[in-house]
C-alpha positions as CSV (number, residue, x, y, z in Angstrom):
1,X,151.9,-54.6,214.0
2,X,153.1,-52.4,211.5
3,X,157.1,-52.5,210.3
4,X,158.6,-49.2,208.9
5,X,162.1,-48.1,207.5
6,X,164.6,-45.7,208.6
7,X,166.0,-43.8,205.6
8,X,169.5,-42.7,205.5
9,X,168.0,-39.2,206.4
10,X,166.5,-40.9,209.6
11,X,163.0,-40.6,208.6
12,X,160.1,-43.0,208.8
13,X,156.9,-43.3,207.1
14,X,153.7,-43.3,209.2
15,X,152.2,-46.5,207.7
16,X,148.7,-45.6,206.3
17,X,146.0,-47.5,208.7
18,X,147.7,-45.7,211.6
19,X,147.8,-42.2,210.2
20,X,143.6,-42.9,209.3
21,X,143.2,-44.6,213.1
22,X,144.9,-41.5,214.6
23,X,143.7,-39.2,212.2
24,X,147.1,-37.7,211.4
25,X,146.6,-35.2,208.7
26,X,149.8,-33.7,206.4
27,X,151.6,-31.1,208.0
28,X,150.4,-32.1,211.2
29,X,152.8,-31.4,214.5
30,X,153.6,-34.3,216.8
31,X,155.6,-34.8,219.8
32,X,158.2,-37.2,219.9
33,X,158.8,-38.9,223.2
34,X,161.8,-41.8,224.2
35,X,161.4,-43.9,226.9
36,X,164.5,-46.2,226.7
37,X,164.3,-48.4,223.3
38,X,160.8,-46.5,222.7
39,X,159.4,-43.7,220.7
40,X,156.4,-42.2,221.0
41,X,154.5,-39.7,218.5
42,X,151.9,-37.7,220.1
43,X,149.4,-35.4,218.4
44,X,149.8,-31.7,219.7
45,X,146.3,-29.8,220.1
46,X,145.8,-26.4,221.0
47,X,145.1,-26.0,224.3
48,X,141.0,-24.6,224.1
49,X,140.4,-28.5,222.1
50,X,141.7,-29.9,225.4
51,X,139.0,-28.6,227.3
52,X,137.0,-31.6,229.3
53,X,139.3,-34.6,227.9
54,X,139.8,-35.7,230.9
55,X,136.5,-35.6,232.2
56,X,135.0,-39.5,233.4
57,X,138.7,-40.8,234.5
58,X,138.5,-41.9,237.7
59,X,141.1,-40.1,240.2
60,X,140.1,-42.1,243.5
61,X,143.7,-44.1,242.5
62,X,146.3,-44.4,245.7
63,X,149.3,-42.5,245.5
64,X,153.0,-44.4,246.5
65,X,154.5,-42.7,250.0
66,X,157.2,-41.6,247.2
67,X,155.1,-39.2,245.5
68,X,153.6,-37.2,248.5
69,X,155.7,-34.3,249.7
């Protein structure tokens, strides 16, 4: 696990193995998502590269009694 450093202008430094894993490229936009004491940075694509990325996950999952409507 990698440790960074938030400067006094809040910014952090994407340490260099994870920027090659995710293939993060300069000037590059991401989305930044909090869940509680979490943040997440997400790659945004445009929408025609998302075609079929979802294809081969299996939906036959049980939804909670919550979620139906």
């Amino acid at each position: 696990m990698d440790i960074v450093t938030v400067s006094p202008k809040y910014q952090v430094v994407i340490p260099k193995a994870v920027r090659e894993r995710a293939q993060i490229k300069p000037g590059e936009k991401l989305h930044v998502f909090s869940f509680d004491d979490r943040i997440e940075l997400v790659r945004t694509r445009e929408m025609h590269k998302m075609r079929g990325f979802l294809r081969g996950m299996d939906a036959t999952f049980v939804r909670d009694e919550d979620d139906r409507v």
